[in-house]
Structure formats: structure tokens, C-alpha cells
N, C-alpha and C positions, 0 to 999 in steps of 0.2 A: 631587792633586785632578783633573788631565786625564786620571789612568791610570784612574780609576774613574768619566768620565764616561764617559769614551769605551767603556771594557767595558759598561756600562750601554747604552750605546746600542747596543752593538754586539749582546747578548744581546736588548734588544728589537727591533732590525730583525728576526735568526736567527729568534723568535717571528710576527714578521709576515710575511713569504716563507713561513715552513713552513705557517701557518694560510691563510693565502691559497690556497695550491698544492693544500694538501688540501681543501679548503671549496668553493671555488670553481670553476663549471661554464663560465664563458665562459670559452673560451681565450684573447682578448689579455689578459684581466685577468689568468691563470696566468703570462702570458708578463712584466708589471708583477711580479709576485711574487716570480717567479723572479732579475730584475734588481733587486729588493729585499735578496734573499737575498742575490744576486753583492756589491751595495754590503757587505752587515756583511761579508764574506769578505774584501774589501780592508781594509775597517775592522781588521777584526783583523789584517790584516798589517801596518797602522799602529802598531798599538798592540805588535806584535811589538819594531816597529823603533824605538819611541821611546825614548829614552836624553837623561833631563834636563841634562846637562849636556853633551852630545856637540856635535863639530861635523862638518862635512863633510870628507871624506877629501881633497880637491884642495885641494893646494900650502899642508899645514900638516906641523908637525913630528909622529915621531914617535911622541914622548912625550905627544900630546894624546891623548883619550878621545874616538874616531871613529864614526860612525854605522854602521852593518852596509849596504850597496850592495846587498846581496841580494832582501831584501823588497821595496824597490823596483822591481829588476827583474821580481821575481814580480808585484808591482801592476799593471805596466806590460805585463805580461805576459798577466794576468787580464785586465786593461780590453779588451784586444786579442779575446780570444777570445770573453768576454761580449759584446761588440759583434757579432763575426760571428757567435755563437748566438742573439741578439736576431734579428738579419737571416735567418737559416736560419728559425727560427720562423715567424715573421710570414709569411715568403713559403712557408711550409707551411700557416697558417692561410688564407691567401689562396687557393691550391689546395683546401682543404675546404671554404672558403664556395664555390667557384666548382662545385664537384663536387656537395655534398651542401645548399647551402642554406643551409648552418647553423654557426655557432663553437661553439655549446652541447656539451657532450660529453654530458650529460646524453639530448639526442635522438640523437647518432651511434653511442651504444651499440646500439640498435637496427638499426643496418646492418652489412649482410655485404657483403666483398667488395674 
């Protein structure tokens, strides 16, 4: 029952980041969308790594049924870089308000240069 909640959510976040990203003209809210996106990507590495009856790989035998250490590290991994791509962002949108006025991409289509 958690493997089909969580692909559920995980399919409807992927749905809400794509629609946002494409829909929507103000850039912080692109930049919300995009970190929306990022969450279902972890999500599904979660849902990669889940193993119901699995335990943790430290200081057990074995003959247990162990957790995969992998997706983790890619999670932890991802978190890392979505964070400094949220920060790269914002402080590029901050240089276009400061330049052109505007976060709308809708009016910056019209500038050259």
C-alpha cells in the first residue's frame, strides 16, 4: 500500500513541476516548480529504495535482506545540488529584476541584448 502511495504522489508531483514550468511566466514561481519537480525525483529514489522488509546494512548479519546505500547517497546527493541550483537561480533572477525591471519572462521576450 506505501509502494502505490507514494508512486501516486510521486506521478502527481512530476505532473505539477512539468505544468508549472511550462504555464507559468513569473520566474520565482518557475523556480517553486522546478524544486517541486526536484522533490518527486527524490521521491522516486525512495520508492526505488524501498524494501519491506529490509534492514540497514550496519553491524547486522549477512544472511539479512539489506537496504541498497545507493539511492541514498544519490538523494543526498540530489538535495546537494537542487539546493545550489535553487541559489544559482534566484540570484540570476535577482540580476534580471535588477537589470530589466521585470521576473515576468513574458515582457523580457521582448529585449535584446
Amino acid at each position: 500500500m506505501i509502494v502505490l502511495t507514494i508512486g501516486i504522489t510521486c506521478i502527481v508531483l512530476t505532473g505539477i513541476g512539468i505544468y508549472g514550468l511550462l504555464r507559468r511566466t513569473h520566474m520565482i514561481r518557475m523556480v517553486l516548480c522546478f524544486n517541486i519537480l526536484e522533490a518527486a525525483a527524490l521521491l522516486g529514489l525512495v520508492l526505488i529504495a524501498y524494501r519491506p522488509d529490509a534492514r540497514s546494512p550496519i553491524l547486522r548479519a549477512a544472511t539479512d535482506v539489506h537496504v541498497l546505500p545507493l539511492p541514498h547517497a544519490l538523494a543526498l546527493t540530489a538535495i546537494v545540488i537542487g539546493a545550489s541550483l535553487t541559489a544559482l537561480m534566484l540570484t540570476l533572477i535577482v540580476r534580471v529584476h535588477r537589470s530589466h525591471g521585470t521576473v515576468l519572462v513574458d515582457k523580457l521576450k521582448d529585449w535584446r541584448g
